[in-house]
C-alpha positions as a printed Julia matrix, in Angstrom:
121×3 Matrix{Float64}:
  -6.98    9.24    2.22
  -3.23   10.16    1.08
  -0.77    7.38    0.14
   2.77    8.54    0.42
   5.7     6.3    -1.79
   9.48    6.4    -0.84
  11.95    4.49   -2.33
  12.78    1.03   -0.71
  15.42    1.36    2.42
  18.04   -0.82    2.17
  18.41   -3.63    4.94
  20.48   -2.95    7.83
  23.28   -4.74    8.78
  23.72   -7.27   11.69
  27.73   -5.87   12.14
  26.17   -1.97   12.65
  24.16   -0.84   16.21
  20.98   -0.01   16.21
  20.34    3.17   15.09
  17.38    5.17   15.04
  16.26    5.1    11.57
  15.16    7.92    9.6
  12.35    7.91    7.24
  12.92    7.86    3.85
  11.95   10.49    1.65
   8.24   10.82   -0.11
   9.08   10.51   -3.74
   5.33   10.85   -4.7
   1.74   11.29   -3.16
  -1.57    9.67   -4.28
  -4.59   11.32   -2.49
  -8.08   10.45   -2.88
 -10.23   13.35   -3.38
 -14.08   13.31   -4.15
 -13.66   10.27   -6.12
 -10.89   11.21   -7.95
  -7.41   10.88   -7.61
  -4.97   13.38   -7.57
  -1.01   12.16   -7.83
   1.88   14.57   -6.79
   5.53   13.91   -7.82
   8.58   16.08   -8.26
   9.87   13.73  -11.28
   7.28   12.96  -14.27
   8.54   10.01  -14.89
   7.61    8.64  -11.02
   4.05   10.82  -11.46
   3.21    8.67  -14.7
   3.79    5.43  -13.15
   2.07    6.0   -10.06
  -0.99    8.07  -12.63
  -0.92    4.66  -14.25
  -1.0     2.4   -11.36
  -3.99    4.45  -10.46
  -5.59    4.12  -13.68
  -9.76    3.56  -13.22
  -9.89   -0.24  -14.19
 -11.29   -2.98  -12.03
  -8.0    -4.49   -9.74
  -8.31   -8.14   -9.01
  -6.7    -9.28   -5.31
  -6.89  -12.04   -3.33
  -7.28  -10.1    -0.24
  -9.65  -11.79    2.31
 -11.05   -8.93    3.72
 -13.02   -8.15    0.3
 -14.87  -12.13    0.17
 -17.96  -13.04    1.52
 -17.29  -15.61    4.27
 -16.99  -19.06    3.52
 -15.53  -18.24   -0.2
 -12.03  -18.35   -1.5
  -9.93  -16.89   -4.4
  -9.64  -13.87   -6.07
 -11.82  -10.93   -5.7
 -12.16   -7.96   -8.73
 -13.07   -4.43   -6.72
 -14.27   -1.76   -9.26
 -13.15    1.52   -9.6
 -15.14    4.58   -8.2
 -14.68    4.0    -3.97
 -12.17    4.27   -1.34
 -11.84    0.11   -1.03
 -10.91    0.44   -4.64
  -7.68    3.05   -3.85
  -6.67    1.27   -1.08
  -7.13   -1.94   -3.54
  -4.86   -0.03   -6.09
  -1.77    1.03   -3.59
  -1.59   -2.92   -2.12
  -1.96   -4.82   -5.28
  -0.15   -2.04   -8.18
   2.19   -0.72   -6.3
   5.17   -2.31   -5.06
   6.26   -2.67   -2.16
   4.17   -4.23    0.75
   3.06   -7.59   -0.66
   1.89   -8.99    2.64
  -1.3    -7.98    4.62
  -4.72   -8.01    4.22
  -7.07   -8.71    7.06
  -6.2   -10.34    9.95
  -8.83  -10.73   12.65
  -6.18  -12.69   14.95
  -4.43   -9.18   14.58
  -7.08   -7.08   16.05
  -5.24   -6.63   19.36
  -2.45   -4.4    17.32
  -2.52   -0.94   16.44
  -2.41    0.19   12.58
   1.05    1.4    12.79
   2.33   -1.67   14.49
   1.22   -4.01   11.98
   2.68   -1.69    9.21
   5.83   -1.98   10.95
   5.33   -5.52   11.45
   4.59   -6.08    7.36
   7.41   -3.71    6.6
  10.18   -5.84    8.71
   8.95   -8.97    7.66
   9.0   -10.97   10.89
């Protein structure tokens, strides 16, 4: 699993037409590799944040998807797997702070409810 960061785009305006929007550039890479993880960056600065982010400590979320059913509250995923890396780019990293699972959400595909997180409607 790879997990590309680019900085933030700005918001468009109402005044402008809709414009087909180009992706903003990768800045840095995280990529899980035989239970390691390997982070690319051009700047060093960018590479040690996102090294630290990715540190191998336990990350506590409240993501719903990680409970047992009928519980509540916050959930502490240990390092080693891929639930933990995906765990890692949701909850250190910012950016996204919506999502988790949504089983009412089944109907869409992945990249529509990225785009859906991403617009925040």
């Amino acid at each position: 699993m790879k997990v590309e960061f680019s900085p933030p785009t700005p918001p468009s305006s109402a005044d402008q037409p809709e414009a087909k929007a180009e992706p903003a550039p990768v800045v840095a890479t995280a990529t899980w590799v035989d239970g390691a993880v390997l982070v690319e960056a051009d700047d060093p600065e960018m590479q040690g944040g996102v090294e630290r982010a990715f540190r191998r400590t336990a990350v506590v979320t409240d993501d719903a998807s990680y409970r047992r059913l009928g519980t509540h509250g916050e959930v502490q995923v240990q390092p080693g797997d891929l639930e933990w890396f995906r765990a890692v780019a949701y909850v250190r990293v910012p950016g996204v702070t919506e999502g988790g699972f949504d089983p009412a959400a089944g109907y869409r595909r992945f990249d529509e409810s990225i785009e859906r997180l991403e617009s925040g409607t």
